[in-house]
N, C-alpha and C positions, 0 to 999 in steps of 0.2 A: 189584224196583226198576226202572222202566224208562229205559230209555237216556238219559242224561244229554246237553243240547242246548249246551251250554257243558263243558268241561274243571274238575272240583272240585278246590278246594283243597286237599291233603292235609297236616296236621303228623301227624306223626311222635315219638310221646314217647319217647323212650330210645334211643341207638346200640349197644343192645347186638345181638344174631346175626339174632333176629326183625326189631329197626327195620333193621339195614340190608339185608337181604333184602325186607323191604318196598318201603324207599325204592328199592332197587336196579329192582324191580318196576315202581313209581310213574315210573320216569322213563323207563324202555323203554317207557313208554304215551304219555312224553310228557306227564304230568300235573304241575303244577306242586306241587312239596313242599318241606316243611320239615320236617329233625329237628332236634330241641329235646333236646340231653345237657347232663345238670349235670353231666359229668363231662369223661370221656372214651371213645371209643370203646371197646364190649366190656370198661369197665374191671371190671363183678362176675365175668366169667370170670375175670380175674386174681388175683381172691380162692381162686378153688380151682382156679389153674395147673398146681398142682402133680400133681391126681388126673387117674388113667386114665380117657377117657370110654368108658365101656360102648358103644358103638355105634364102627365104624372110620368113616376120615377120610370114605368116599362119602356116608356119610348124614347126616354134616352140614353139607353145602354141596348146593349147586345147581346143574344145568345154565349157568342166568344167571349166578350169581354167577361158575364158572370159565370162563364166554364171556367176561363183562365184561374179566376180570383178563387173560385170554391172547390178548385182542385187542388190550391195550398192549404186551405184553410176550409173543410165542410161546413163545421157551425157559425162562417161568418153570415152577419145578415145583415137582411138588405132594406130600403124602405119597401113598402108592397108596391107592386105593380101600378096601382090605381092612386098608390099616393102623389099628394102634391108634397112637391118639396123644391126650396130656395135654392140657387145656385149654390151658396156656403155649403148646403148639406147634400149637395149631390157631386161636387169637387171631393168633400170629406168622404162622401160614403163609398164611391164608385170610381173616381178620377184619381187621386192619391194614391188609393190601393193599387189601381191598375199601373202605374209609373214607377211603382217601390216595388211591383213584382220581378220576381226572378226573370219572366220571360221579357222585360221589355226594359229590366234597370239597366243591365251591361250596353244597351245600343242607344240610351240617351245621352248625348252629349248640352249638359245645360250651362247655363251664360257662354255659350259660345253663339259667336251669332255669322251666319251668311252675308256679306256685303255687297256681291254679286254672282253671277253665274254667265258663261260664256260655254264656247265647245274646244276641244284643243286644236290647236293649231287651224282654226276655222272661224271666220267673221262673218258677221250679221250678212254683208254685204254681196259675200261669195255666194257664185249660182252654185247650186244642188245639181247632184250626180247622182241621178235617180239609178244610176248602178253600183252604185256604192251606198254601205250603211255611214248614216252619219258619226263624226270620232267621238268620243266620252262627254257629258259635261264637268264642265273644270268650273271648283267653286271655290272663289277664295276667303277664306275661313279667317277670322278672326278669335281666340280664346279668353276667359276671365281675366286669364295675366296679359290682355294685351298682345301678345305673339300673333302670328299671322301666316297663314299657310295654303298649301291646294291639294284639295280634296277633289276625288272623280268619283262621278255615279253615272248610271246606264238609262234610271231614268227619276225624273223628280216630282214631287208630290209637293207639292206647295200650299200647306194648312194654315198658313201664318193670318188669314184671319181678318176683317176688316176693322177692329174695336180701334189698331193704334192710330186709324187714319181717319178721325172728324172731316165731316166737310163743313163748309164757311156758310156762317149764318146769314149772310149778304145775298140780294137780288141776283138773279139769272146763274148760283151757285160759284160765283167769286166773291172775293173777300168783301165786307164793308169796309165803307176807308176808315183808318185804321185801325181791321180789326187784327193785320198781320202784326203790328208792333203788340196790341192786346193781346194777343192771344198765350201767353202763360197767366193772364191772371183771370181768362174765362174758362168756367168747368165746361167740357163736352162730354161728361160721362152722366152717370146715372147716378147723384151720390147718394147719400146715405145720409135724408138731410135729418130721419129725426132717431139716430145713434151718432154714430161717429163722426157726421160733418156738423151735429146740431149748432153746436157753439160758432161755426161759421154761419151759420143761416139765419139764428132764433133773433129775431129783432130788428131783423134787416129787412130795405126796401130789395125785392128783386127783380129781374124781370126773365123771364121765360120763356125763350123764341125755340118753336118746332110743333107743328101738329101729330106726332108718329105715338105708338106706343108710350115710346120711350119718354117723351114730354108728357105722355099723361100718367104714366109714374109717378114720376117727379112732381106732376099736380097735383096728383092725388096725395102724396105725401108732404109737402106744403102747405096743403089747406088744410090738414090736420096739426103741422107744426103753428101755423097763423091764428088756428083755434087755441093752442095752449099758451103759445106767447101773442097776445092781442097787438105788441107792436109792430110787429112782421107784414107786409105788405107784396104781396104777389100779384104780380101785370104779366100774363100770358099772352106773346105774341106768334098768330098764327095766318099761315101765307092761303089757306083753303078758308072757307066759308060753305059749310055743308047743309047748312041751315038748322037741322036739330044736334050742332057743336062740332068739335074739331074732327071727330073720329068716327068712320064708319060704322054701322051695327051689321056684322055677317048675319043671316038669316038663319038662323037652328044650326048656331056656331058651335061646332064639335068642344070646345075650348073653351069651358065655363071661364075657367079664371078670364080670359079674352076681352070675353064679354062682359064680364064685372068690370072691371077695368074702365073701357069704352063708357059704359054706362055710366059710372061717375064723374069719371072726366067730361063729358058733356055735361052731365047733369051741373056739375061746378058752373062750366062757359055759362048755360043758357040762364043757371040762377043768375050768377055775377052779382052777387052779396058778400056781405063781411069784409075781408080784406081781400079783397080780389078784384083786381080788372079783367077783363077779356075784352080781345082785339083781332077778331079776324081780318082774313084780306090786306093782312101789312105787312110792306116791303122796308127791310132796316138796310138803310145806305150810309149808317154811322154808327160806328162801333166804339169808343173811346176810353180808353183806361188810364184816368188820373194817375196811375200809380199804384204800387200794390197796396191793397185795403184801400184805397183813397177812393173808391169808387167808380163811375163810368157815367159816359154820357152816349145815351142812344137815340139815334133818329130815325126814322123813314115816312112813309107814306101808308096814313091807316085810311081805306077807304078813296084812294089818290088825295087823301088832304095832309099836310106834312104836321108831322108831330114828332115833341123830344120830350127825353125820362132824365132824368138824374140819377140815379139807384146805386147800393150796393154792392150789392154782387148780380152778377149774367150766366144764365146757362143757358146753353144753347145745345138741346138735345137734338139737333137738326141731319141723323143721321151719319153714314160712313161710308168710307169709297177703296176701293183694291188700291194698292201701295205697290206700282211694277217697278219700281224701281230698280233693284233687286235683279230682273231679266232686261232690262231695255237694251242688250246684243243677243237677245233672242227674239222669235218671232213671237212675240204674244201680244196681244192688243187687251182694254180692256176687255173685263168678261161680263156676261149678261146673263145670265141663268146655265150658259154650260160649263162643263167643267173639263172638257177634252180643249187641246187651244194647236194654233197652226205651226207649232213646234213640236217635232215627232218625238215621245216619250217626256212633255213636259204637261202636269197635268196643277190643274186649280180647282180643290176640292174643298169643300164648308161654307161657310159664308160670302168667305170671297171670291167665289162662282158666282155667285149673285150680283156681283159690282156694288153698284148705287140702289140697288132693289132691295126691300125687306122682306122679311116672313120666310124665311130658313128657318128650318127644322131638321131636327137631327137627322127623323127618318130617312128626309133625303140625303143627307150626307151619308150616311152607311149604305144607300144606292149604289151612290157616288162611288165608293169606296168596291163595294162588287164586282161593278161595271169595268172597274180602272182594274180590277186587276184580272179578271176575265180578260180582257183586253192583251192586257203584258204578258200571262201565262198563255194566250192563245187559245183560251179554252170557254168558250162562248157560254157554257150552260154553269160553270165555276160559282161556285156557292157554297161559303161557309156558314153563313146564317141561319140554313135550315135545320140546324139541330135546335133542340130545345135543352136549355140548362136543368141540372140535376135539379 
């Protein structure tokens, strides 16, 4: 892309870690930006506050990001570099300060939320006039008070993130029958089962479909709430069968926590003691929700032989998929590991580069974020990251 003769407009969709490391970016250029949160700053890390991030506090923050912050403020401090620290305490330490700073409070626009984005006066459909620059995109903007409006930018950054969008804990990644009517009274997050969700869990039959990290959390923290309350009953269902348990062992895995993790969570499957089932190789093709608190009934094929649960409560840590919704009148398909897409100045950066893939890390998102604006400034070797903080 070559060097831009005017300064582009950038929005910015989501304030979660990637949009404000972008925007943080976007405005050390000087470029004029807007982020657009329906929410609130970093609020889906505080969905899983409570878990250890596999990576210490250095790698997920930024030279910029801790200049920004220790240029208002010298004696703030920080975790150390090598520390480990929870989502909670790294939203608080490092994400918060960065969204209440002076350089990036005035260009957050929060509960306001993007509904979609199109170009002006130009359809999906229309051929491209490769001599002509494409016209603005036009986004129409929804605010807290409901109101409704169109906003233009030059080019877009779409941070928003795979957390709000579960996939379906059913065979071949479609729903189980009925797990669409179910699905407000099944958790797909990461809860907090032995703090703040305890009194939903402690006692309860459950069952547990996803092999990923994130299921082995959630097992690992269950089989600790099972051990305090003896009436609790946990049935892990899992669609791989690795043979020493659900979860791979990386070999001289940079990412102790990782590897702890891993380690237990097998180590749980392969005992399958106390209150614990494990079930590899099962496919659930029945999802069913009596009602809310009334419990569920779940079916599939464990082993190709059919079996049903009765249970409680269901979580289905079963992973999350890009939400285009949002662009479907532009060209974007989904993404798979890039974050450049076949709409010119439309970019998908953080997790949701990744699609349906796991194992995003921040690192690479502040790549991401280099890349994409070397790119828009036209200036290939563009690098703000090589300083080092005071």
């Amino acid at each position: 892309m070559p060097k831009p003769t005017v300064q582009p407009r950038i929005a910015i969709l989501g304030a979660g870690p990637i949009g404000l490391e972008a925007a943080l970016y976007a405005r050390a250029l000087d470029y004029p930006v807007t982020v657009y949160e329906s929410g609130q700053p970093a609020e889906q890390v505080n969905r899983w506050g409570h878990v250890a991030m596999f990576t210490p506090f250095g790698q997920n923050c930024t030279t910029l990001g801790l200049e920004t912050l220790l240029r208002e403020n010298p004696k703030r401090e920080f975790p150390g570099d090598r520390a480990g620290v929870t989502g909670r305490e790294w939203r608080e330490s490092y994400l918060l300060p960065l969204a209440e700073s002076p350089r990036l409070k005035d260009c957050l626009q929060l509960q306001t939320t993007v509904l979609t984005i199109g170009r002006t006066g130009w359809r999906k459909t229309d051929a491209a006039d490769t001599g002509k620059p494409l016209p603005p995109f036009r986004l129409l903007v929804r605010t807290a008070q409901g109101q409704e409006r169109f906003d233009t930018a030059d080019v877009i950054l779409d941070c928003t993130g795979n957390y709000p969008r579960p996939n379906w804990a059913g065979d071949a990644g479609i729903p189980a029958a009925g797990e669409i009517a179910s699905r407000p009274q099944v958790s797909y997050w990461v809860d907090d089962v032995l703090a703040s969700k305890k009194p939903h869990y402690a006692g309860k039959s459950i069952i547990l479909i996803g092999g990923g990290y994130s299921a082995a959390t959630t097992m690992v923290n269950l089989a600790a709430l099972a051990e305090e309350q003896q009436s609790t009953w946990v049935i892990w269902l899992t669609h791989a069968d690795r043979g020493g348990g659900p979860l791979p062992r990386v070999p001289s895995d940079p990412w102790k926590e990782r590897d702890k993790l891993a380690a237990k969570a097998n180590n749980l499957a392969c005992r399958c003691d106390g209150n614990l089932e494990y079930h590899p190789q099962t496919h659930v093709e029945e999802l069913i929700s009596h009602g809310p608190d009334k419990g569920f009934r779940v079916a599939g094929k464990v082993l190709g032989k059919p079996m049903s649960w009765e249970v409680d409560r269901v979580i289905a840590n079963v992973g999350y998929r890009a939400d285009l919704t949002i662009c479907q009148e532009l060209r974007v398909s989904e993404p798979a590991g890039q974050f450049a897409t076949s709409e010119p100045g439309y970019y998908i950066l953080g997790m949701k580069s990744h699609g349906r893939k796991s194992g995003f890390l921040l690192a690479e998102g502040f790549e991401q974020i280099r890349r994409t604006f070397a790119a828009v400034s036209g200036q290939k070797t563009l690098d703000l990251y090589t300083r080092k903080a005071a």
